[in-house]
N, C-alpha and C positions, 0 to 999 in steps of 0.2 A: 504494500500500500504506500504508495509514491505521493509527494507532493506536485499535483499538477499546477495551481496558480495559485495566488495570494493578492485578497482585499486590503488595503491598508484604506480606512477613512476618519479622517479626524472630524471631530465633533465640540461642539461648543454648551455648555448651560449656565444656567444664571448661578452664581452665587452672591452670597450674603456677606456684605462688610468685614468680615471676622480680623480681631486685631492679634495681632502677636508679635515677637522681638523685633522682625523687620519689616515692621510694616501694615499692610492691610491688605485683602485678599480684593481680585477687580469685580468687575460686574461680571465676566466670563472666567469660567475655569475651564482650561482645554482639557480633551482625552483622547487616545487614538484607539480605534477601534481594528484589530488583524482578525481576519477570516480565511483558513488555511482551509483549502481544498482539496481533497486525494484523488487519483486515477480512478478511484471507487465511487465518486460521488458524494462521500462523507465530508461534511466540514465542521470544522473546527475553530471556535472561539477564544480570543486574548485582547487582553486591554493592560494601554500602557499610558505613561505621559505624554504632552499634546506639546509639549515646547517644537517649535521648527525646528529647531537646529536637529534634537530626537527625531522629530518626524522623518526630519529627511535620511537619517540615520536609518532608520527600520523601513521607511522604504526600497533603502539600497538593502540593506539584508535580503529583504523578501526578494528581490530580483536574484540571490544569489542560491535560493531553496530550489528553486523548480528540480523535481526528480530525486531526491531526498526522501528515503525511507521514510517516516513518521515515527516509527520505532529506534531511530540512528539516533541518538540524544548528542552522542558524543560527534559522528559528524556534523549534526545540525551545530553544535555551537562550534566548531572548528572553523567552519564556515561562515558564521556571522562574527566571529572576532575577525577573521582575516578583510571583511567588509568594511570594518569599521578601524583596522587598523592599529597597531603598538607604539604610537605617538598621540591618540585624542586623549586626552582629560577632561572632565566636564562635569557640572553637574548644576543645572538649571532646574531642579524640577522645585521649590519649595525649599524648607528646612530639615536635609536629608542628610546633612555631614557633610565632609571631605571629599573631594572628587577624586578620581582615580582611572586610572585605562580599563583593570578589571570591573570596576564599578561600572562605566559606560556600554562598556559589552555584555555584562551578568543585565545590566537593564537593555539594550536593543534582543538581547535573546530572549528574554522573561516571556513577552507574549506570545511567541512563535512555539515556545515549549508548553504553555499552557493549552492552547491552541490544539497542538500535538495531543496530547493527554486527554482533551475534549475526545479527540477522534477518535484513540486506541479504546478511551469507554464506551463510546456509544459502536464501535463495532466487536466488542468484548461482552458488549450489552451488560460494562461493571460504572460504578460512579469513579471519578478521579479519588474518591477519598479509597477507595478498595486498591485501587491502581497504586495509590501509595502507601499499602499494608494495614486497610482493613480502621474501618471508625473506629477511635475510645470510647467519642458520646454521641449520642444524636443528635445533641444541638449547641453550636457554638456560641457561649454569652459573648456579648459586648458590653462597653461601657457608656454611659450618657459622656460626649464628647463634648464642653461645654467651652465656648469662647466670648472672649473680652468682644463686643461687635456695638457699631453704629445702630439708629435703629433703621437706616437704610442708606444705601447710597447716597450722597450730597445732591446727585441730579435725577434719584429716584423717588419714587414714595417710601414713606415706611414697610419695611417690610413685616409679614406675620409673626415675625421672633421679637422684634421692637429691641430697644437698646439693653445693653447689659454692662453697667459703668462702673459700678459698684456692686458690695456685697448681694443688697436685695437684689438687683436685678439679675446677677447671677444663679441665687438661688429661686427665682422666678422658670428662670429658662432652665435649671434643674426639675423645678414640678411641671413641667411641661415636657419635656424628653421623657420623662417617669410614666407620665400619664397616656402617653400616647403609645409611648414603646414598652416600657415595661422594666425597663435598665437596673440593674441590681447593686453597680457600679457608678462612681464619678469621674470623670476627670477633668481638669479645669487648664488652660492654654495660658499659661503663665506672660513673663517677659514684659508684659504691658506696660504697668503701674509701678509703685514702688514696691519691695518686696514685703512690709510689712503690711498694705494694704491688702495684695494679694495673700498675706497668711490669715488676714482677717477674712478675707473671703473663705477661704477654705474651711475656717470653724466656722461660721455661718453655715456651712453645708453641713458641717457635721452637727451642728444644734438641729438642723432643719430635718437631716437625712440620719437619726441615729443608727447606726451600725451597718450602715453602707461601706466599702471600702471607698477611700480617696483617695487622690493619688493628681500632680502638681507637675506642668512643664512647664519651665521659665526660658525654654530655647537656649541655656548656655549663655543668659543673660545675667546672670549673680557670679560674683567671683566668687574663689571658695571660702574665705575667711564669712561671706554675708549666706553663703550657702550651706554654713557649718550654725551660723545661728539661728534660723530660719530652720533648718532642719531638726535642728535642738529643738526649736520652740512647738514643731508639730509635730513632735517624735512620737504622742499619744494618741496621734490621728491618721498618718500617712500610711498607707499601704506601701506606696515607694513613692520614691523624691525622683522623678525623670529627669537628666542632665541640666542639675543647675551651672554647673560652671561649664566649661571650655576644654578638651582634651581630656587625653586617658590620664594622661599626671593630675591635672586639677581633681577631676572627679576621682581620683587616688587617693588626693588628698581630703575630699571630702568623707569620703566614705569610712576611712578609716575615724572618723570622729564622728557621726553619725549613728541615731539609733536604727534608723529604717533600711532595706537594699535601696541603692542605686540603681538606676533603668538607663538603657541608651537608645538613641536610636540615631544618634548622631557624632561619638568619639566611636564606634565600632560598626562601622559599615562594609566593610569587606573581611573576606578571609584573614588575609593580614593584622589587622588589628587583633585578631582574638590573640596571638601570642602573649602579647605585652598588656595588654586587659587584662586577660586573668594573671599574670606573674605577678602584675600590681594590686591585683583585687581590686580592681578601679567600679568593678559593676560588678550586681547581683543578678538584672534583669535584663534580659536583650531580646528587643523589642524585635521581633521578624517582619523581616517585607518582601515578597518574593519579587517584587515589581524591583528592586536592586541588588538580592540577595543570588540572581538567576535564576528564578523559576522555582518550582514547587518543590521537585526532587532536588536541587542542590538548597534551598530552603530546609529541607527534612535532615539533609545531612550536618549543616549547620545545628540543625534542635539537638541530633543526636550526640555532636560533640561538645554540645553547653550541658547536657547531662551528664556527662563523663565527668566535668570539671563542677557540676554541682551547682551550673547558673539557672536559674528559672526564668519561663518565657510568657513575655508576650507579644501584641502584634501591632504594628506600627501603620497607621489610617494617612493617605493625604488624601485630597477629592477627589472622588471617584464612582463610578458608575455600578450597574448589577453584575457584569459580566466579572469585577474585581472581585467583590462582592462573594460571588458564588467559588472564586479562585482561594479566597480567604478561609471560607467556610468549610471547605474541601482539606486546606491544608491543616487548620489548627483542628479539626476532629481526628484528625488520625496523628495527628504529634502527641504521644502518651502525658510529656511533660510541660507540654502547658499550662502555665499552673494560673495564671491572671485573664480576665476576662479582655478581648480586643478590643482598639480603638476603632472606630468605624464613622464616613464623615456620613454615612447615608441619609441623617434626618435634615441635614444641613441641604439636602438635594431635593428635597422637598415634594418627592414624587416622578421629579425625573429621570428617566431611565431610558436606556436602548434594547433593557430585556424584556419580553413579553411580562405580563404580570400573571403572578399566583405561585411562581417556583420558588420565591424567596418570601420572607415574611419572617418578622419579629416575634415571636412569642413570650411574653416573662423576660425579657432583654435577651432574648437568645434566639439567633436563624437556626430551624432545623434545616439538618441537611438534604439539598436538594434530593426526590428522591428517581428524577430521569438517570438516563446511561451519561457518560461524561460529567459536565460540571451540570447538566439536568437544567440548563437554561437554553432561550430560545432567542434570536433577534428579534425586536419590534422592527420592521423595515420602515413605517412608514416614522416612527419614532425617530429612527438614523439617521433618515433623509431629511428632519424638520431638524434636527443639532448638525447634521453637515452645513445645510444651509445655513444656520446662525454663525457656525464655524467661518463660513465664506464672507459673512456680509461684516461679522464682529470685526474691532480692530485688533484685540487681541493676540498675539503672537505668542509669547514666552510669558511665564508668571513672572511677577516685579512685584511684589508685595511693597518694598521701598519708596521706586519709583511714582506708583500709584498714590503711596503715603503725599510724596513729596508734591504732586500736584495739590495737593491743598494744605500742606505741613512743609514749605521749602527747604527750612533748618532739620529737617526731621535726622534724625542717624541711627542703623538701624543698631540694637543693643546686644552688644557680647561682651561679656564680666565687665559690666554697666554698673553695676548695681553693687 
């Protein structure tokens, strides 16, 4: 079963003001949509990030697949690294860490391998999560994803989430993601504010939300001496403290005087980094993302060697669509040692989607697992074609959280060990 052609379409949808260290999110968040086709007829679904410079990245890939096994994992990325080449470094997508060669290529190959695994399920008639050794649970929890936000664009209306500025309003848009979805978890998008405002928010939630777990990303916006007391000060409430400072040495430093784990999802983003992470015990928790980790199965390989070393996982959310979504849900059921519920921007999407609807669904804050062949989701076509079109007309290019800032903040600068 050969790959005959490949879809790449990028897509556009609205999102909502949300603040963090650098900045603010635009009115458009892009996504790229890969549809792998076999010699058989079977296709298969991935979704990646929508920056151009990626796009045009995974479009050259895919002109390099045609005729490729579906089962070749290993030649398929042989293939898309040599497309992409051992001098790019990059990394535009959001606040993801460190850019790197292996990172650019583990992220152009991510969807073409999910894609792949779409296919080998539905013509194995298994789900991706069997494909990758069989469900732990049948329903992945998430967490309520909660962000510092406007309460709409400058040149928009308000939007239905309304502002979130302070504590109450945080904990407003907490019983609102609860109520709707069911969330069993918190997490709050640090970096914003000053850090003592932001700890007051946090017990705010924990007054509001008793015996929820909570849990704090300042984006690497607090140095560690402000991240050592701050961590001290919530040490009765944090679940884990997501990379308050900057680097595997900072967050070394933290941790080591700290009552809570440390999470990363941005001093450990590639292979590499886990050496000197754990030598340092720099982190407790590492946040997965297969969307830069490479794909599902080298995702799974990564879980299996944070187990060995005794780190616990969870999963790391940027905006994103159903097709991620169900990519997610697949991977963290069948990883035994997940031990924290995922981050997920899906409420933040507010019903937009390019998957047909009814295969994914919230329950008690948790997706069960799809239960079609593959990742058990379907395209909405006419869905695709109304976000390509917005895709085409938007101005949108690359995310700039910053830059955006800066059109109404000039002096704005975005924050790392700020604080």
């Amino acid at each position: 079963m050969r790959i005959r052609e490949v879809h790449v379409t990028p897509v556009a949808f609205r999102d909502p003001p949300l603040l963090n260290a650098t900045g603010v999110h635009e009115p458009w968040a892009l996504r790229t949509v890969v549809e792998v086709v076999t010699d058989e007829g079977l296709t298969g679904l991935g979704e990646t990030y929508g920056d151009l410079s990626h796009l045009d990245r995974v479009r050259a890939a895919a002109r390099e697949l045609t005729g490729v096994s579906v089962h070749a994992h290993h030649a398929l990325y042989a293939r898309v690294a040599a497309s992409v080449g051992a001098d790019v470094v990059t990394d535009q997508h959001g606040l993801t860490g460190a850019g790197s060669n292996q990172k650019t290529v583990d992220a152009v190959f991510s969807p073409f391998e999910v894609a792949c695994l779409d296919i080998r399920g539905k013509a194995a008639g298994l789900r991706v999560a069997d494909l990758l050794g069989g469900p732990v649970r049948d329903a992945v929890p998430y967490s309520a994803y909660l962000f510092y936000k406007w309460a709409g664009h400058p040149d928009a209306k308000e939007d239905r989430f309304g502002a979130a500025l302070d504590p109450d309003g945080i904990v407003a848009q907490a019983r609102l993601f609860i109520e709707e979805y069911g969330f069993a978890s918190i997490k709050l998008k640090g970096g914003v504010f000053a850090p003592d405002e932001e700890a007051e928010a946090v017990r705010a939630l924990h007054d509001a939300f008793p015996g929820l777990p909570l849990r704090i990303d300042p984006n690497a916006a607090w140095t560690p001496a402000t991240s050592i007391r701050i961590g001290n000060a919530l040490g009765d409430v944090l679940e884990y403290l997501e990379d308050p400072a900057p680097g595997i040495g900072g967050m070394a430093e933290v941790a080591a005087r700290v009552p809570m784990r440390l999470a990363t999802n941005m001093c450990v983003v590639t292979h590499d980094h886990l050496p000197p992470a754990i030598a340092q015990r720099a982190i407790g928790v590492l946040l997965l993302d297969h969307h830069y980790w490479g794909g599902l199965l080298r995702s799974a390989q990564v879980a299996a060697l944070c187990g060995t070393f005794g780190l616990e996982l969870s999963m790391h959310s940027n905006s994103h669509l159903g097709i991620s979504l169900a990519a997610m849900t697949h991977l963290a059921a069948a990883t035994p040692n997940l031990n924290h519920a995922c981050d997920t921007h899906t409420p933040w999407q507010d019903g937009q989607d390019v998957v047909a609807p009814g295969a994914l669904r919230f329950t008690g804050g948790a997706v069960p697992v799809p239960e079609g062949p593959g990742l058990g989701v379907e395209l909405d076509r006419d869905a695709l074609a109304v976000m390509h079109e917005q895709y085409r007309t938007c101005t949108v290019r690359r995310r700039d959280d910053t830059a955006y800032m800066r059109s109404f903040d000039p002096d704005f600068q975005a924050k790392r060990a700020h604080w």
